[in-house]
C-alpha positions as CSV (number, residue, x, y, z in Angstrom):
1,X,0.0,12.9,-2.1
2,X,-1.7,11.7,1.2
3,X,0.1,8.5,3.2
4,X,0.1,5.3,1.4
5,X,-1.8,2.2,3.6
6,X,-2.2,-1.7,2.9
7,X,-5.2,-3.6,4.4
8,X,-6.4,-6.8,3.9
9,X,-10.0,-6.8,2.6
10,X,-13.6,-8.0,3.5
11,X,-12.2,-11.1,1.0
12,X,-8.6,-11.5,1.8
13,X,-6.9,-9.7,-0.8
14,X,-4.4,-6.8,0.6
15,X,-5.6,-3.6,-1.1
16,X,-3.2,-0.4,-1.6
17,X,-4.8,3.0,-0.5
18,X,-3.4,6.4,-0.9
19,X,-5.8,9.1,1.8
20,X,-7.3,11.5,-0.5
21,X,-6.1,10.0,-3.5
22,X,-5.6,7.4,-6.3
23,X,-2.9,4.5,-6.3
24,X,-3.7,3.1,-9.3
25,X,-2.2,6.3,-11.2
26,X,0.3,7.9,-8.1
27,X,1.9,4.6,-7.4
28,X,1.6,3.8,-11.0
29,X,0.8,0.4,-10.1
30,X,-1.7,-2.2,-11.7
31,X,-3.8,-4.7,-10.8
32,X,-2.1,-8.1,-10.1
33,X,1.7,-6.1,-10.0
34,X,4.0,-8.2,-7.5
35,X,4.6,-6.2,-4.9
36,X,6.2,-6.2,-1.7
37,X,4.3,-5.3,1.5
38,X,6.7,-4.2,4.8
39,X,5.0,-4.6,8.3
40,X,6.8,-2.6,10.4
41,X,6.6,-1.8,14.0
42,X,5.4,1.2,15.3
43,X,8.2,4.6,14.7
44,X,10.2,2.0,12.9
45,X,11.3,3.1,9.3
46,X,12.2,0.6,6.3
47,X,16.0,-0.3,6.1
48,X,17.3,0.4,2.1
Protein backbone atom coordinates (compact mmCIF):
# COMPACT_ATOMS: atom_id res chain seq x y z
CA UNK A 1 0.00 0.00 0.00
CA UNK A 2 1.52 3.35 -1.04
CA UNK A 3 1.48 6.42 1.84
CA UNK A 4 -1.82 7.61 2.81
CA UNK A 5 -2.33 11.78 2.22
CA UNK A 6 -5.35 14.20 3.14
CA UNK A 7 -5.91 17.39 1.07
CA UNK A 8 -8.44 19.72 1.06
CA UNK A 9 -10.13 20.04 -2.39
CA UNK A 10 -10.84 22.46 -5.30
CA UNK A 11 -14.37 22.78 -3.05
CA UNK A 12 -13.33 22.43 0.47
CA UNK A 13 -13.94 19.08 1.33
CA UNK A 14 -10.66 17.10 2.80
CA UNK A 15 -10.22 14.04 0.46
CA UNK A 16 -8.26 10.78 1.58
CA UNK A 17 -5.62 9.45 -1.08
CA UNK A 18 -3.62 6.38 -0.91
CA UNK A 19 -0.32 6.82 -3.99
CA UNK A 20 -0.92 4.10 -6.34
CA UNK A 21 -3.93 2.92 -4.80
CA UNK A 22 -7.63 2.93 -3.53
CA UNK A 23 -8.86 4.17 -0.04
CA UNK A 24 -12.18 3.51 -0.45
CA UNK A 25 -11.44 -0.36 -0.21
CA UNK A 26 -7.61 -0.34 1.78
CA UNK A 27 -8.78 2.00 4.42
CA UNK A 28 -12.07 0.39 4.18
CA UNK A 29 -13.62 3.67 4.69
CA UNK A 30 -16.91 5.23 3.19
CA UNK A 31 -18.11 8.20 2.08
CA UNK A 32 -19.31 10.59 4.95
CA UNK A 33 -17.32 8.12 7.81
CA UNK A 34 -16.19 10.48 10.75
CA UNK A 35 -12.84 10.56 10.76
CA UNK A 36 -10.09 12.14 12.36
CA UNK A 37 -7.37 14.07 10.40
CA UNK A 38 -3.77 14.62 12.43
CA UNK A 39 -1.59 17.60 11.08
CA UNK A 40 1.63 16.99 12.19
CA UNK A 41 4.89 18.76 11.93
CA UNK A 42 7.48 17.76 9.81
CA UNK A 43 9.51 14.09 11.25
CA UNK A 44 6.93 14.30 13.96
CA UNK A 45 5.07 10.89 14.44
CA UNK A 46 1.39 10.53 16.05
CA UNK A 47 1.38 10.00 19.86
CA UNK A 48 -1.08 6.51 20.64
Amino acid sequence: MGEVAALVGSHGWVEIAINGGNAHSQLQINLQDALQVLFLEKNQTPEN
